[in-house]
N, CA, C and O atoms as CSV, one atom per row, in Angstrom:
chain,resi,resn,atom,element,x,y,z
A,1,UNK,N,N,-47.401,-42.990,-24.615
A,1,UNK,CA,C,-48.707,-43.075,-25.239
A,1,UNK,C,C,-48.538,-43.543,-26.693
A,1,UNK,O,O,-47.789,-43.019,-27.517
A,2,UNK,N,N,-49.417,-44.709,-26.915
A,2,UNK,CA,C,-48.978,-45.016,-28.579
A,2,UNK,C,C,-49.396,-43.713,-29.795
A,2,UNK,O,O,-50.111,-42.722,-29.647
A,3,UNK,N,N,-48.792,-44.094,-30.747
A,3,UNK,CA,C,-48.952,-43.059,-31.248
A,3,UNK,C,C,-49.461,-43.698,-32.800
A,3,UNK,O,O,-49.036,-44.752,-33.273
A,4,UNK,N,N,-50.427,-42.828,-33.423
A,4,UNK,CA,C,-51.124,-43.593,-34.426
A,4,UNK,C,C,-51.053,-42.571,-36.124
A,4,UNK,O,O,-51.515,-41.469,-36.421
A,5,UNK,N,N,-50.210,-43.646,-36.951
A,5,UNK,CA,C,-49.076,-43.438,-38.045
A,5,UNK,C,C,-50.286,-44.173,-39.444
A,5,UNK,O,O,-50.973,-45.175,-39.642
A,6,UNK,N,N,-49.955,-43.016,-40.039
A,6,UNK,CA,C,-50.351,-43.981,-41.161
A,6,UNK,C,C,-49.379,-44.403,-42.101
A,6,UNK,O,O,-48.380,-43.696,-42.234
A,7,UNK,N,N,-49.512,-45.535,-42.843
A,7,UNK,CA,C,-48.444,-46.051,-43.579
A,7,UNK,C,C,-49.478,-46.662,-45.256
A,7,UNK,O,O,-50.212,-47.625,-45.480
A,8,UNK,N,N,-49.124,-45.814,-45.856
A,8,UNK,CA,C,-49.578,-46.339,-47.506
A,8,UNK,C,C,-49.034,-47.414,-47.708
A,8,UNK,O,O,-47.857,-47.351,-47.352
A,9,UNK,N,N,-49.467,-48.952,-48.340
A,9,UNK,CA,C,-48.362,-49.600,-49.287
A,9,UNK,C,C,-48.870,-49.776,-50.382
A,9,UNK,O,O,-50.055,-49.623,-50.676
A,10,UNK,N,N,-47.777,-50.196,-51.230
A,10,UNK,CA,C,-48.043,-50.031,-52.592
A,10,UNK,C,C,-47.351,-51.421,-52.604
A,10,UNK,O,O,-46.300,-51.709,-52.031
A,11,UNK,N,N,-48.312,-52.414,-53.535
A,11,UNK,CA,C,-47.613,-53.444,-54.343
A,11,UNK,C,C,-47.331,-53.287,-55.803
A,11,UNK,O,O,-48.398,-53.070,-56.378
A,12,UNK,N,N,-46.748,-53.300,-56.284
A,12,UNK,CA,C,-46.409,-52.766,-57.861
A,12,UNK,C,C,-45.747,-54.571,-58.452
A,12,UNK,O,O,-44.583,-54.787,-58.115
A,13,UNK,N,N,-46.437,-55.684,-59.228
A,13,UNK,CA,C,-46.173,-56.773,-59.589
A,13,UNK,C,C,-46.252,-56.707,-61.261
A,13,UNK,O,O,-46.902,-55.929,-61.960
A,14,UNK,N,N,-45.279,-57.894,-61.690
A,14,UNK,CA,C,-45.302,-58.066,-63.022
A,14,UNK,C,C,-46.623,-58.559,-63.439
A,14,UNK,O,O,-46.884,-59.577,-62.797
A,15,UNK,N,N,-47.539,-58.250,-64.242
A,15,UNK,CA,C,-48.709,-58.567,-65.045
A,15,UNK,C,C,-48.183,-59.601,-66.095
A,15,UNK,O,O,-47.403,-59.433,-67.032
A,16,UNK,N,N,-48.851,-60.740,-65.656
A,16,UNK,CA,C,-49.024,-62.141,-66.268
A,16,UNK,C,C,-47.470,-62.605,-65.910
A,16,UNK,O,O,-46.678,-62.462,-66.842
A,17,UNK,N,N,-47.110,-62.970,-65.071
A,17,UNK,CA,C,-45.848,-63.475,-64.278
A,17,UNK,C,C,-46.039,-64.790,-64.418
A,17,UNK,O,O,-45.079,-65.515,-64.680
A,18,UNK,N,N,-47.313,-65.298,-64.264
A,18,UNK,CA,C,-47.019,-66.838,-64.134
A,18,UNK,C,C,-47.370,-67.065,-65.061
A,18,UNK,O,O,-47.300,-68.284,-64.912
A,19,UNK,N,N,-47.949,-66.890,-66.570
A,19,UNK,CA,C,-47.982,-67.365,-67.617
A,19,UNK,C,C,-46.678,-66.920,-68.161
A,19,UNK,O,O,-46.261,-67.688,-69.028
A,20,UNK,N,N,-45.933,-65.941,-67.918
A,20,UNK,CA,C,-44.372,-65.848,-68.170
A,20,UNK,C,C,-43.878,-66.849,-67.878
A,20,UNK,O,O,-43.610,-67.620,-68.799
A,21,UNK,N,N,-43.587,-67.208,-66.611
A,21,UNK,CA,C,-43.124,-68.572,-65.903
A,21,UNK,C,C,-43.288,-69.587,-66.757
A,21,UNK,O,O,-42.240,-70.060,-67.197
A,22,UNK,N,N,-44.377,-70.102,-67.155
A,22,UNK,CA,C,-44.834,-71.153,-67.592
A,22,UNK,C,C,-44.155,-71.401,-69.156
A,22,UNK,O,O,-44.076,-72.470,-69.762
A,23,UNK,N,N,-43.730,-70.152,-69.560
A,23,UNK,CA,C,-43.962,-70.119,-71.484
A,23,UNK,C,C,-42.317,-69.961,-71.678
A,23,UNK,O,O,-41.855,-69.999,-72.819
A,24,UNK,N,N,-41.289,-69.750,-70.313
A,24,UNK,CA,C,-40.032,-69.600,-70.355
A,24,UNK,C,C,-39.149,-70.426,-69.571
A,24,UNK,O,O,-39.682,-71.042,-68.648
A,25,UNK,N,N,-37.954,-70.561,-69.740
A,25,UNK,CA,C,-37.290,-71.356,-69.353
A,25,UNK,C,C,-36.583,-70.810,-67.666
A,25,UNK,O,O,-36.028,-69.723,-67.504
A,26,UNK,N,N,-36.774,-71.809,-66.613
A,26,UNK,CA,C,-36.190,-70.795,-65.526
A,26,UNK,C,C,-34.956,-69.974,-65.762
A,26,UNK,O,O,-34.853,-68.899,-65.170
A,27,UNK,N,N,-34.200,-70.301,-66.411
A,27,UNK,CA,C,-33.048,-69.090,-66.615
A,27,UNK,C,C,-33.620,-67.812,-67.164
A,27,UNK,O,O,-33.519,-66.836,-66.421
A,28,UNK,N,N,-34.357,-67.594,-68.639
A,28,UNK,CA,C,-35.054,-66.288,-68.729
A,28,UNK,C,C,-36.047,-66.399,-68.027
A,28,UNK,O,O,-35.455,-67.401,-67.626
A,29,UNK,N,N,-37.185,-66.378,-67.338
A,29,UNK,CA,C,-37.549,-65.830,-66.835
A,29,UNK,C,C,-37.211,-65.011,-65.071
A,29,UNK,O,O,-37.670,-63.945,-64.658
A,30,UNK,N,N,-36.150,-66.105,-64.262
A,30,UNK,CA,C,-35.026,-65.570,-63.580
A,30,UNK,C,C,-35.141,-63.897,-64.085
A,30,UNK,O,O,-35.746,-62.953,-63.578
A,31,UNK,N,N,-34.214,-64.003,-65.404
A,31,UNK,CA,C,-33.755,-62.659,-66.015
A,31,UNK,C,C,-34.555,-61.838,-65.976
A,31,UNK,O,O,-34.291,-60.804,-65.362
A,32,UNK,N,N,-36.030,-62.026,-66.721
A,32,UNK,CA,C,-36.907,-60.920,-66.462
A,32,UNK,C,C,-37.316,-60.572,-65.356
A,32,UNK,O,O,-37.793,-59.437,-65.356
A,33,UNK,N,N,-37.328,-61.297,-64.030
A,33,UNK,CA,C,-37.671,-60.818,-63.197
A,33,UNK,C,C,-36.240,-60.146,-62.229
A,33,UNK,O,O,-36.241,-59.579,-61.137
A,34,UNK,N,N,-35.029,-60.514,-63.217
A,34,UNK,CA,C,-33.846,-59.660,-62.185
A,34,UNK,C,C,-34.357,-58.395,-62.671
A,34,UNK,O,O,-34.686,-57.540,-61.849
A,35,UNK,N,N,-34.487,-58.127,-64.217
A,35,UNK,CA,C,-34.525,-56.651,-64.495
A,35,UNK,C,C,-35.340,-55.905,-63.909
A,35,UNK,O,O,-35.112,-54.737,-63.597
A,36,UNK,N,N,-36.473,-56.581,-63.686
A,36,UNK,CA,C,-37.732,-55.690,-62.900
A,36,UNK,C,C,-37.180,-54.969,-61.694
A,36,UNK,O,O,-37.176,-53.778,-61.379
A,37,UNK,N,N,-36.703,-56.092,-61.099
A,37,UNK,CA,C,-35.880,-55.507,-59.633
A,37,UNK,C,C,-34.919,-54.436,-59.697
A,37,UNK,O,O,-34.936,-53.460,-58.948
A,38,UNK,N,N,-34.255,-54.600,-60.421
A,38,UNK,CA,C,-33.210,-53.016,-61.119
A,38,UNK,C,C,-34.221,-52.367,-61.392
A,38,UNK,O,O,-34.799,-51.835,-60.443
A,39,UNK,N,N,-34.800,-52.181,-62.829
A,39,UNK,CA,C,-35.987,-51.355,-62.678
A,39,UNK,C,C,-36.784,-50.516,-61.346
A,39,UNK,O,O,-36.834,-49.308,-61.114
A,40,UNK,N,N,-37.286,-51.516,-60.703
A,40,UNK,CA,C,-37.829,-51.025,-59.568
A,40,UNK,C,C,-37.042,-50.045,-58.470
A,40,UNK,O,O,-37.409,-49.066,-57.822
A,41,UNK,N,N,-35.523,-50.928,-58.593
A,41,UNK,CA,C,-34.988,-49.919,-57.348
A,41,UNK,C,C,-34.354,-48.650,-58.191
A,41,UNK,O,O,-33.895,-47.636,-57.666
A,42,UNK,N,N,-34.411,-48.867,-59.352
A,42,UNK,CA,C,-33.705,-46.886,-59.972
A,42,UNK,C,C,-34.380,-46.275,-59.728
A,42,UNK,O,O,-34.059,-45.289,-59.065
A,43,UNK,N,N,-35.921,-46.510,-60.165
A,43,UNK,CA,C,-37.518,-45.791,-59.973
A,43,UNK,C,C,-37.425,-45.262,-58.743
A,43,UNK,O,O,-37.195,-44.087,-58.457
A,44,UNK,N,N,-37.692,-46.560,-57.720
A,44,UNK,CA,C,-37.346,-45.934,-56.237
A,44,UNK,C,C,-36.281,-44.544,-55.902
A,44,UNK,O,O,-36.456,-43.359,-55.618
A,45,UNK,N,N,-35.264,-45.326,-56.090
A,45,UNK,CA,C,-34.124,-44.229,-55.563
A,45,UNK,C,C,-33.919,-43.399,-56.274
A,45,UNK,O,O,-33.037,-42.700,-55.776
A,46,UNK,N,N,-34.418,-42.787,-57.808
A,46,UNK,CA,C,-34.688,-41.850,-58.395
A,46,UNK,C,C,-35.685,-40.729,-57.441
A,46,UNK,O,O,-35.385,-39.711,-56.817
A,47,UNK,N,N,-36.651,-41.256,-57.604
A,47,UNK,CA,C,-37.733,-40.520,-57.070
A,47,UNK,C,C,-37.414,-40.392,-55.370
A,47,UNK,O,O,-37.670,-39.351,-54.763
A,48,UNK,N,N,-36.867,-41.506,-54.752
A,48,UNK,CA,C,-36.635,-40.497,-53.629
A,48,UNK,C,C,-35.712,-39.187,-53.494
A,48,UNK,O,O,-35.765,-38.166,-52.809
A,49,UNK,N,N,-34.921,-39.653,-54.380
A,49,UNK,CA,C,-33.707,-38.195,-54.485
A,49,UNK,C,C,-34.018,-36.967,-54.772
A,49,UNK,O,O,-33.543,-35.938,-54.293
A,50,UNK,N,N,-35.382,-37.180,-56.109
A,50,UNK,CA,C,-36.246,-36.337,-56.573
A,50,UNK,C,C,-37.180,-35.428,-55.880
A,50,UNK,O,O,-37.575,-34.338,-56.293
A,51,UNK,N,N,-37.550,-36.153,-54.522
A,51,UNK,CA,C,-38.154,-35.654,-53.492
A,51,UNK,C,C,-38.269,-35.582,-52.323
A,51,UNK,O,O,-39.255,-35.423,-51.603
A,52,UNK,N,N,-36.316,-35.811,-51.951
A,52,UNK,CA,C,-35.776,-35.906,-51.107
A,52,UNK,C,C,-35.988,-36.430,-49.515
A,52,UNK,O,O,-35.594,-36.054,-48.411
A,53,UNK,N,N,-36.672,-37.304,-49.937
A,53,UNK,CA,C,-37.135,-38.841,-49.534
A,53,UNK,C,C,-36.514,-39.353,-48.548
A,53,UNK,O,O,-35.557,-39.873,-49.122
A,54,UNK,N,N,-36.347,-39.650,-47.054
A,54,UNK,CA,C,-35.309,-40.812,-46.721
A,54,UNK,C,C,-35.742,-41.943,-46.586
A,54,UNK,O,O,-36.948,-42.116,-46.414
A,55,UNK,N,N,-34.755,-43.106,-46.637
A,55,UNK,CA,C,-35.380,-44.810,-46.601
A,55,UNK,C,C,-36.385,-44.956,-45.648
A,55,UNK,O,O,-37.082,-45.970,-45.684
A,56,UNK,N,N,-36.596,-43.972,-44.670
A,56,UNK,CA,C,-37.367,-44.665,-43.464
A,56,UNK,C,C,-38.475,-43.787,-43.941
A,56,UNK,O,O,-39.322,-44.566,-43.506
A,57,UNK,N,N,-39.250,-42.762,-44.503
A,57,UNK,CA,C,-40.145,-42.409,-45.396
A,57,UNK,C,C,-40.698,-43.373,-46.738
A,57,UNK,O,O,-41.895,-43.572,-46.943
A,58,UNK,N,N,-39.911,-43.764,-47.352
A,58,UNK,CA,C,-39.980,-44.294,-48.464
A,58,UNK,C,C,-39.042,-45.747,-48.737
A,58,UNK,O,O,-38.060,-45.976,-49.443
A,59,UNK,N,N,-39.964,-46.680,-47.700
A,59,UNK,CA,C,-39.379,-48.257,-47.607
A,59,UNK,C,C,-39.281,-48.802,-48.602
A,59,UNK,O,O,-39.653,-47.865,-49.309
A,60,UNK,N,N,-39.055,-49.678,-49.369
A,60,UNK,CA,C,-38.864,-50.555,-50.594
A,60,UNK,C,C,-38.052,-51.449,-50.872
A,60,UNK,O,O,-36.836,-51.281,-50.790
A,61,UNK,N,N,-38.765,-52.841,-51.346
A,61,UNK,CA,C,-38.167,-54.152,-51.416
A,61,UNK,C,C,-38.898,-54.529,-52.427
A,61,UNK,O,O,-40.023,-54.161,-52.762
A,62,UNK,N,N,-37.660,-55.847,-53.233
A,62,UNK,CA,C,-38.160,-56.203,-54.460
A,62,UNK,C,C,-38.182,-57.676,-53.746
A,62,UNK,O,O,-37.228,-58.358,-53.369
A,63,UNK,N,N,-39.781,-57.977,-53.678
A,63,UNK,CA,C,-39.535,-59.575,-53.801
A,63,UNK,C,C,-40.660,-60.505,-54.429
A,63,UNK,O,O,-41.887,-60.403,-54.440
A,64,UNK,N,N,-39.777,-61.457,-54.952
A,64,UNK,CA,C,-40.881,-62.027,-55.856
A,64,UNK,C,C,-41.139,-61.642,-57.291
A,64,UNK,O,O,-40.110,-61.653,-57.967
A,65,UNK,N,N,-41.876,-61.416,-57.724
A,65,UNK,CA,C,-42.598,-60.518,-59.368
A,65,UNK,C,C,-42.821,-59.305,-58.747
A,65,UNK,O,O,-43.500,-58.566,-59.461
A,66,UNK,N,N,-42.447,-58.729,-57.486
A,66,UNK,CA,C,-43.390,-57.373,-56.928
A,66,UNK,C,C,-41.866,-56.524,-56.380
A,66,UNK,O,O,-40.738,-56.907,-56.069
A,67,UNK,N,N,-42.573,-55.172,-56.469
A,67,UNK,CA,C,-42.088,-54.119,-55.452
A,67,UNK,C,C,-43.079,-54.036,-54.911
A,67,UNK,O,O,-44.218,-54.259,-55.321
A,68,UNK,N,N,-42.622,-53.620,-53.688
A,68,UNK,CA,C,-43.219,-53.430,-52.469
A,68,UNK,C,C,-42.712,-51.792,-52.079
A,68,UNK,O,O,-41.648,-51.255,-52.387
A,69,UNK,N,N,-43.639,-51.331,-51.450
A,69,UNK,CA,C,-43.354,-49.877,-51.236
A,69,UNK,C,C,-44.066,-49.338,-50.124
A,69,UNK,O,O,-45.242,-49.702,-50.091
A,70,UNK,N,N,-43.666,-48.496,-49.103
A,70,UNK,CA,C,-44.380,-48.349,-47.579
A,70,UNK,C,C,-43.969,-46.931,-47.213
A,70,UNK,O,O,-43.087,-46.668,-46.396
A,71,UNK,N,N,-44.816,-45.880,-48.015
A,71,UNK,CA,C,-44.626,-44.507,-47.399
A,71,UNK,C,C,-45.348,-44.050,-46.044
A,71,UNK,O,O,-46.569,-44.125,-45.909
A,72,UNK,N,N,-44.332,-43.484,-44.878
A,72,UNK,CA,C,-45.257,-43.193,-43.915
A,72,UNK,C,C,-44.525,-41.708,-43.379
A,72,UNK,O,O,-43.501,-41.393,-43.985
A,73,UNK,N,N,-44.911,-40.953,-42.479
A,73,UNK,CA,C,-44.137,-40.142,-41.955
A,73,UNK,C,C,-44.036,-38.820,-41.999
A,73,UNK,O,O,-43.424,-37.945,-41.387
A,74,UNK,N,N,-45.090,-38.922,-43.223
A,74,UNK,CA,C,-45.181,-37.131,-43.955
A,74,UNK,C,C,-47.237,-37.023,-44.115
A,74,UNK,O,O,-48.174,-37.791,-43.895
A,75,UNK,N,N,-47.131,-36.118,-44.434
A,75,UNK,CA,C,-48.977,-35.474,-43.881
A,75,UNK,C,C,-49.688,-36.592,-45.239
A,75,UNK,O,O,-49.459,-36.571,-46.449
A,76,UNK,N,N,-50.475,-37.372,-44.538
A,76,UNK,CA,C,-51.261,-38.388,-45.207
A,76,UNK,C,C,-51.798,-37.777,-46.792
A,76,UNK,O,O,-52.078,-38.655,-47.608
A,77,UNK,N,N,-51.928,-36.511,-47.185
A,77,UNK,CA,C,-52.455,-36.379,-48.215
A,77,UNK,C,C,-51.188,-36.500,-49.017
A,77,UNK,O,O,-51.351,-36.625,-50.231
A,78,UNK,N,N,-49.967,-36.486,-48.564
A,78,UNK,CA,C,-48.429,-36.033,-49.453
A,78,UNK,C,C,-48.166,-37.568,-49.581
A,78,UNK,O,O,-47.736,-38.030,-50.638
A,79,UNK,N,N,-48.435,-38.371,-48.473
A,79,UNK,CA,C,-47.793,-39.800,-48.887
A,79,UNK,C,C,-48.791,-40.874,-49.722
A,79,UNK,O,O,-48.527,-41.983,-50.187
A,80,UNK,N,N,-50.264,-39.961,-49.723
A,80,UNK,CA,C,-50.757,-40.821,-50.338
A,80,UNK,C,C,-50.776,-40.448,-52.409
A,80,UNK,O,O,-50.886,-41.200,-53.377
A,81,UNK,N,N,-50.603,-38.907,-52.264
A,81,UNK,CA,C,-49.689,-38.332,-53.320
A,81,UNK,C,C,-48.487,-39.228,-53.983
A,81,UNK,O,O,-48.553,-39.793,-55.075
A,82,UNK,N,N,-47.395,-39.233,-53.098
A,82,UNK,CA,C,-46.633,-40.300,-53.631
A,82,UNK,C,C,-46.548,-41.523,-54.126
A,82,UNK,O,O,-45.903,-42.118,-54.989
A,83,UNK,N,N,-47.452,-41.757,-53.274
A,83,UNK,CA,C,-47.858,-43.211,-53.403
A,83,UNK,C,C,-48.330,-44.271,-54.964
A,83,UNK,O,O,-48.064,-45.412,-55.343
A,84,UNK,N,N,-49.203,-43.033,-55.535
A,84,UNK,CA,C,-49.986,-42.685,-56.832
A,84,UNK,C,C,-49.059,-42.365,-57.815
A,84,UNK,O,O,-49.353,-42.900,-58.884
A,85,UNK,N,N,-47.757,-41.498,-57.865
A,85,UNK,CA,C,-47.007,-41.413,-58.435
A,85,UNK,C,C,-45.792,-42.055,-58.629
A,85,UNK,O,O,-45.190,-41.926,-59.695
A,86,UNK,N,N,-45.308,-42.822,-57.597
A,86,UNK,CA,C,-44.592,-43.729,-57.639
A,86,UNK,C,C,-45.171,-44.970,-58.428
A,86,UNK,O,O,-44.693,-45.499,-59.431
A,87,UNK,N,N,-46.022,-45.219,-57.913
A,87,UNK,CA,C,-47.061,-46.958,-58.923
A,87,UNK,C,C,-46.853,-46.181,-60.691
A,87,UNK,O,O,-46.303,-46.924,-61.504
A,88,UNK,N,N,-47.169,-45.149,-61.060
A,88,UNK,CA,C,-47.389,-44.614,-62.468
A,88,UNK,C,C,-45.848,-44.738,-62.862
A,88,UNK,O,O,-45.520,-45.459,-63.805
A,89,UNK,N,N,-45.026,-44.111,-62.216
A,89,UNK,CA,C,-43.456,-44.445,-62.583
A,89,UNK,C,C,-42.790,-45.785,-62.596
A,89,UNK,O,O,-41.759,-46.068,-63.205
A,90,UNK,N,N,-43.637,-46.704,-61.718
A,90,UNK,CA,C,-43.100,-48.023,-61.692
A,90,UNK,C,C,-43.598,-48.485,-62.736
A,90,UNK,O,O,-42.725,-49.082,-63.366
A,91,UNK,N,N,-44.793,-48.510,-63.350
A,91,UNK,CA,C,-45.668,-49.167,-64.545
A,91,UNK,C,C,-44.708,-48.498,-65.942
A,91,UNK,O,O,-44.047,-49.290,-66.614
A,92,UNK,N,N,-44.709,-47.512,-66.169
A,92,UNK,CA,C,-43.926,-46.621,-66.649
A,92,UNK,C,C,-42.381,-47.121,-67.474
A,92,UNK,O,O,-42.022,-47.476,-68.596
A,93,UNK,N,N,-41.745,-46.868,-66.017
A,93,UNK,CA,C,-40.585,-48.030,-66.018
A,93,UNK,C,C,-40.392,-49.373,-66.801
A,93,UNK,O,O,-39.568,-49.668,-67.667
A,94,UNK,N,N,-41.308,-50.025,-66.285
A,94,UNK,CA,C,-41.236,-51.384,-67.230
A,94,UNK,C,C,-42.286,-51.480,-68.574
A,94,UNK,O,O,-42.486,-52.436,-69.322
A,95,UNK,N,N,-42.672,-50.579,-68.581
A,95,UNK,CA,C,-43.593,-50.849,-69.924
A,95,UNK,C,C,-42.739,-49.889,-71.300
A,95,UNK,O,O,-43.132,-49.596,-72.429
A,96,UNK,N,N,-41.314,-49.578,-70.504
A,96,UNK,CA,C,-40.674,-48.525,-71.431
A,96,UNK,C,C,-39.842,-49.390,-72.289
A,96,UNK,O,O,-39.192,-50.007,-71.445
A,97,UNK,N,N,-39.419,-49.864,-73.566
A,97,UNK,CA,C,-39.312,-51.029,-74.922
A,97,UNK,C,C,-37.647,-50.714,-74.063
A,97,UNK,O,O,-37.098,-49.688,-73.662
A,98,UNK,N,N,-37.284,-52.125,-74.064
A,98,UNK,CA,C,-35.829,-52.428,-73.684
A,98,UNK,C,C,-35.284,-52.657,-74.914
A,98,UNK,O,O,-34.090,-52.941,-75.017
């Protein structure tokens, strides 16, 4: 019998990426968008450790200007909990002065 899952996603993207693009040379901007991706996956794998999380709970891929993020598996009010707190830690993350 199928069985019916809910799955949150979260896109979490760099704000003004393509006027970045445009105003930098592909090598830095490359760069800024490698760091995001580090960024993104400490955040991630911080916070899953933090709340002892496994990958198949708490999916995540960096592609593009974006994380991507796909909590499913735990009682819809907890993943949509996470969900909310993870995006605030990701914004967080990169808005913190390098």
């Amino acid at each position: 019998m199928p069985e019916r899952r809910h799955i949150f996603v979260l896109f979490a993207d760099v704000r003004g990426s393509t006027e970045l693009a445009m105003s930098r040379t592909p090598e830095d901007y490359n760069e800024k968008i490698r760091a995001y991706h580090v960024m993104a996956h400490g955040v991630v794998h911080a916070y899953r450790s933090e709340f002892g999380l496994t990958e198949e709970r708490l999916y995540a891929r960096a592609v593009g200007d974006e994380c991507l993020a796909m909590l499913s598996g735990g009682p819809v009010q907890e993943d949509a909990a996470h969900a909310l707190r993870l995006a605030v830690r990701l914004k967080q993350g990169w808005s913190t002065p390098k």
